[in-house]
C-alpha positions in Angstrom: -19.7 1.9 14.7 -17.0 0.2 12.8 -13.4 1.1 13.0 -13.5 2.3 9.1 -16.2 4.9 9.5 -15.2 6.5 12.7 -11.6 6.8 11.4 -13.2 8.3 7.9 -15.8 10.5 9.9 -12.9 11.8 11.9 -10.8 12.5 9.0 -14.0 14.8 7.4 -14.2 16.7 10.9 -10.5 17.2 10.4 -10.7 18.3 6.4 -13.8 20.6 7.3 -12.2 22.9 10.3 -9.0 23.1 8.3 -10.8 25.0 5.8 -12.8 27.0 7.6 -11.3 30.0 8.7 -13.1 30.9 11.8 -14.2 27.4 13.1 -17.4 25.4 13.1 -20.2 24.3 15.3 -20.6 20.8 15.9 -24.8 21.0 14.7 -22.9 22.3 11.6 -20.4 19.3 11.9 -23.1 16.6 12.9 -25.4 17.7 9.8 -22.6 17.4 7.2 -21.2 14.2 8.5 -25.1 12.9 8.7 -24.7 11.6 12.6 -25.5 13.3 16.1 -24.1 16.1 17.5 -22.8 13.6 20.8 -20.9 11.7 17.8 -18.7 14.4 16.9 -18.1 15.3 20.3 -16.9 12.0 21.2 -14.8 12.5 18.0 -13.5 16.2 19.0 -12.1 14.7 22.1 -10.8 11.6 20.1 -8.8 13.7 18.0 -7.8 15.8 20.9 -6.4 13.0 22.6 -4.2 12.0 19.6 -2.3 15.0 20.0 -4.4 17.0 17.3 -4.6 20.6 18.1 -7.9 21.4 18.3 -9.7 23.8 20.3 -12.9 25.6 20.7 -14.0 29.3 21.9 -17.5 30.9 22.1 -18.6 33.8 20.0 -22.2 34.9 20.1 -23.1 32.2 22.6 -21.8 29.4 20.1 -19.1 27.1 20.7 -17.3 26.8 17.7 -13.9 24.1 17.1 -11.3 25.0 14.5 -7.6 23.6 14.4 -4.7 26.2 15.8 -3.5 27.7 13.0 0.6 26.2 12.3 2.1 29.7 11.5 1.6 31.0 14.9 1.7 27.6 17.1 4.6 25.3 15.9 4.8 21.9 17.3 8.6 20.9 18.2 9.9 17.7 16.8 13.5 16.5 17.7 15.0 14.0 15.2 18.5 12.4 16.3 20.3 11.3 13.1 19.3 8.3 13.0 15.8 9.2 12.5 16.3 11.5 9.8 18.5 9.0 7.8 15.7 7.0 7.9 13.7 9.6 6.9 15.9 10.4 3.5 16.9 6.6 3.0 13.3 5.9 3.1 12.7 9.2 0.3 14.7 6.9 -1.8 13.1 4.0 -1.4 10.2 5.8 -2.5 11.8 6.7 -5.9 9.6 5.1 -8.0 6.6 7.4 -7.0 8.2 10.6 -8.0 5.2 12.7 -9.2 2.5 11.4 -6.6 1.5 12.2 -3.3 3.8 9.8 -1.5 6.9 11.0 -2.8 5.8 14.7 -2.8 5.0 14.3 0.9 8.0 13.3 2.2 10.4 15.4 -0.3 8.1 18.5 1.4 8.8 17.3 4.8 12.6 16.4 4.3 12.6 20.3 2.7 11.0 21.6 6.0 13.3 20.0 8.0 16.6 21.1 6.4 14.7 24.4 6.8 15.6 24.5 10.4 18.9 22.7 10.5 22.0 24.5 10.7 24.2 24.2 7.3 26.7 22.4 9.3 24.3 19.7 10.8 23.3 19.5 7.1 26.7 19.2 5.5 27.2 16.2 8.6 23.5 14.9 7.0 24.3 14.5 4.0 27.9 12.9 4.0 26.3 10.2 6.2 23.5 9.8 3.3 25.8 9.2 1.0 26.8 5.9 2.8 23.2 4.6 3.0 21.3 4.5 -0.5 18.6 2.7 -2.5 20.5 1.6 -5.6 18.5 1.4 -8.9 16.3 -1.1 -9.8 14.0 -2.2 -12.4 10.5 0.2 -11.9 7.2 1.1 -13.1 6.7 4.6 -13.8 4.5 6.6 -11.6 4.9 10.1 -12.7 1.4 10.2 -15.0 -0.4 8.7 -12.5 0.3 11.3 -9.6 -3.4 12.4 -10.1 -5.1 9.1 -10.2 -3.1 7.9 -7.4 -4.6 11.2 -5.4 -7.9 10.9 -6.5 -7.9 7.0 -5.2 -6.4 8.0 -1.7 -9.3 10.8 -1.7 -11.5 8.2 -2.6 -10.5 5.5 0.3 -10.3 8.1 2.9 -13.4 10.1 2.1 -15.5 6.2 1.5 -16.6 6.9 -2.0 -17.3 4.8 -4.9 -15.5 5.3 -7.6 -16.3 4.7 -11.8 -13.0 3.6 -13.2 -11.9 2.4 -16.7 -9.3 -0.9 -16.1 -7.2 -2.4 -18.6 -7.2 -6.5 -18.0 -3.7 -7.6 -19.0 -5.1 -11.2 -19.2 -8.3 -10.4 -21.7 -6.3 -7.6 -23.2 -9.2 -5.2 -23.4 -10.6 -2.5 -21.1 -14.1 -2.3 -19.3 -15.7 0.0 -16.9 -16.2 -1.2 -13.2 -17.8 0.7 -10.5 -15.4 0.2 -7.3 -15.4 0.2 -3.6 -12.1 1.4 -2.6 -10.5 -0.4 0.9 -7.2 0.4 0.0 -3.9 1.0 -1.5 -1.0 -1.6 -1.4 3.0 -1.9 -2.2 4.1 -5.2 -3.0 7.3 -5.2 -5.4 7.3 -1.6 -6.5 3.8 -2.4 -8.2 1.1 0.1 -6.5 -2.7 -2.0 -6.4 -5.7 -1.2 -5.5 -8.2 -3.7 -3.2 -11.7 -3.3 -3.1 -15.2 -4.6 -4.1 -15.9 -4.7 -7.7 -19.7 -4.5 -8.6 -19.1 -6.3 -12.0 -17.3 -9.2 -10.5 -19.1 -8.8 -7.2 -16.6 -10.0 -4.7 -13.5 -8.2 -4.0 -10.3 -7.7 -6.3 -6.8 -6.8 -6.8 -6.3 -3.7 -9.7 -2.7 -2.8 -10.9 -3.0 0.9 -10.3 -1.1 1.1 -13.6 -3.4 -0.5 -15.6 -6.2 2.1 -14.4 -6.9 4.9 -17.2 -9.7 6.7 -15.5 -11.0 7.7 -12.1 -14.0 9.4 -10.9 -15.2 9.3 -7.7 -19.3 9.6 -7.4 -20.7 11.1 -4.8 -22.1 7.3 -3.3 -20.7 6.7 0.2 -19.8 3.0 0.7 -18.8 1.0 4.0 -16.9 -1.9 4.6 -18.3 -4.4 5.7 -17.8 -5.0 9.1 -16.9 -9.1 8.7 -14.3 -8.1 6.2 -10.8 -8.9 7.1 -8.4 -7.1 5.2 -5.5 -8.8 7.2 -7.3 -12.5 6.6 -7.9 -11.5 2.7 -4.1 -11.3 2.2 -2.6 -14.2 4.4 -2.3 -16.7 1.9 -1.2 -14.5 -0.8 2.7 -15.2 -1.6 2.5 -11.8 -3.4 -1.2 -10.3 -3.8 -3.0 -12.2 -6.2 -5.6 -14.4 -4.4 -7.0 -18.3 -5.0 -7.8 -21.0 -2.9 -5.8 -22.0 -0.2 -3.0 -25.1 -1.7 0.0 -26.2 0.3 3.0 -26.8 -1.8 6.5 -28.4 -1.3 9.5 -27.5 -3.1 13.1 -28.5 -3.0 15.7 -26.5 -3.7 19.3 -27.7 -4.7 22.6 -27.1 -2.1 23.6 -24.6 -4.8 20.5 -22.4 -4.2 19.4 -23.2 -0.3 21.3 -21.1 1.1 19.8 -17.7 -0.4 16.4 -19.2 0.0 17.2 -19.8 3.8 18.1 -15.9 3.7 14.4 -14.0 3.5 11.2 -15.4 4.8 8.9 -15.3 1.8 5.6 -16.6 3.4 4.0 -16.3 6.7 3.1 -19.7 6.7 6.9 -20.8 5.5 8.4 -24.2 7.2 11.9 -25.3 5.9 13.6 -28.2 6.2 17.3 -28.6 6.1 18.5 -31.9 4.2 21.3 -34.0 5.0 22.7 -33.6 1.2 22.3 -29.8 1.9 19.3 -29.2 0.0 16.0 -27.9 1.6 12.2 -28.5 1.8 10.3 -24.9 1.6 6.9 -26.2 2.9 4.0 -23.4 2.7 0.1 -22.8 2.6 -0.3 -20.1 -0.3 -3.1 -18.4 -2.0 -3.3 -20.1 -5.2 -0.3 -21.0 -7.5 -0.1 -18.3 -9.8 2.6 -16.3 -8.0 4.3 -18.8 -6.7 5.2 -20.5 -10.1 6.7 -17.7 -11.2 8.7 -17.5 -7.9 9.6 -21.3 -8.5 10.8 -20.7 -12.2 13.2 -18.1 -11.1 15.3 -20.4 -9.2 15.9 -22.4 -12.9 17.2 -25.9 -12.4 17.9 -25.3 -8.6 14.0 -25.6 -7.8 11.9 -28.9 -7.6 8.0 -28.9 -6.9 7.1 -31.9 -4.8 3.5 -30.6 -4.0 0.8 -30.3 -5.3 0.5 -32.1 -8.7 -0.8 -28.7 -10.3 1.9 -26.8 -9.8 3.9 -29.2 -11.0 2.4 -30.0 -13.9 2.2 -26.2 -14.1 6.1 -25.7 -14.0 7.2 -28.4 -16.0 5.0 -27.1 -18.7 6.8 -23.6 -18.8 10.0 -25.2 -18.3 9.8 -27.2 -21.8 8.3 -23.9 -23.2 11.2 -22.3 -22.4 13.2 -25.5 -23.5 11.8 -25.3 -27.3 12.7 -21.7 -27.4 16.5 -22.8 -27.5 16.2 -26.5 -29.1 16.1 -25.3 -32.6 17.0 -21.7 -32.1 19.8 -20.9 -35.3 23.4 -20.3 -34.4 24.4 -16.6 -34.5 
């Protein structure tokens, strides 16, 4: 069975005895899930292992499991301070999904915790916070989205397909896909969405933005078991995807330095120059993104590799030239 559907199977078991108020049977398990009764066992005892408290008891000569009940059995967790700085540095970090079920998640955890600190451990807390903070920066807004977002996370977990309408930013018009979800990914305070896309029929990239409508259908899907989530997104220098091109770009003394700071690609080699200038050599997913990324660095970027990209560069750059050439004096 593939890693996918026992973790999704296992996350049913766990949805269905947390509703169930006095338990169920594993036949009862094993015909909603649509397996055998020695596959949710192996699961019970999964979840057990992982520290999930599950337990069973025997009424009327049936076993049935249900989850111990968090009012009467709390589970002890010790954060130092360092951990729950973390914790509310990472809250703020998560600012631009205020209104979905990331931010709502940990904001209700953060609350629970202060619950059961003393006012003085609090007061310590917060002073410290106030040293540590995610300044502001530009953002998409997330609020309207909060139940899209849910219903896609739903959607992943429970393996359903979904009907959504998508708004193409390049055709500038909508359309209606039918979508596999795999899953939802972070990349520059833009949310997307990854999954198979029967009217394209391979698998895509959707700004979760751009998505005006979800409904998930009640048709299970699985990932296929060759698909490499981890090998899809390798070569991407952001998450758009294209066919694998190795480029070479200079950048100036003036600008080298902050390239030298961050890696920006896996597959990133650099080369220090004896003029103080550096070769960024990488093997990236197309050159969509990273033209973009080559055009912010202005005059202090040069593409030596591949001819595309530069032909694609110097192209925006006189764009950008003509807008200026004749542009009338204020």
């Amino acid at each position: 069975m593939a890693r996918g559907d026992q973790l999704s199977r296992q996350w049913k078991i766990i949805q269905s005895l947390a509703a169930s108020t006095y338990g169920q049977t594993v036949p009862d398990l094993a015909g909603r899930l649509n397996c055998t009764p020695r596959t949710v066992y192996r699961d019970l005892e999964a979840l057990q292992a992982g520290g999930f408290p599950i337990t069973n008891e025997t009424r009327d000569n049936h076993s049935y499991w249900r989850i111990l009940n968090a009012s009467r059995q709390q589970v002890p967790l010790a954060f130092s301070i360092p951990e729950l700085m973390a914790l509310y540095f990472g809250k703020d970090m998560l600012k631009t999904y205020r209104g979905t079920v990331f931010y709502e998640a940990i904001d209700s955890l953060l609350s629970k915790i202060k619950a059961t600190l003393p006012s003085a451990y609090i007061d310590y807390l917060d002073r410290i916070r106030n040293r540590v903070d995610a300044g502001p920066a530009p953002r998409k807004d997330y609020t309207r989205l909060g139940p899209i977002i849910a219903e896609l996370n739903r959607a992943i977990i429970d393996e359903k397909k979904i009907g959504m309408v998508y708004f193409s930013m390049g055709r500038q018009k909508e359309s209606r896909r039918t979508v596999h979800p795999y899953r939802l990914r972070h990349v520059e305070d833009t949310l997307y969405l990854i999954g198979y896309c029967a009217l394209r029929k391979e698998v895509r990239t959707f700004a979760v933005d751009r998505i005006k409508t979800v409904a998930i259908s009640d048709d299970e899907f699985q990932i296929p078991e060759g698909f490499d989530m981890q090998a899809f997104l390798q070569d991407s220098f952001g998450i758009y995807q294209g066919p694998p091109v190795t480029v070479r770009i200079r950048f100036l003394k003036s600008v080298a330095g902050y390239v030298r700071e961050r890696i920006w690609h896996p597959s990133q080699q650099l080369s220090d120059q004896a003029d103080g200038a550096l070769i960024f050599t990488a093997t990236v997913a197309g050159i969509e993104e990273i033209s973009h990324w080559v055009l912010r660095w202005g005059a202090g970027a040069q593409v030596l590799a591949p001819d595309e990209l530069r032909q694609t560069v110097s192209r925006q750059a006189a764009a950008m030239a003509s807008h200026y050439r004749n542009a009338p004096a204020d």
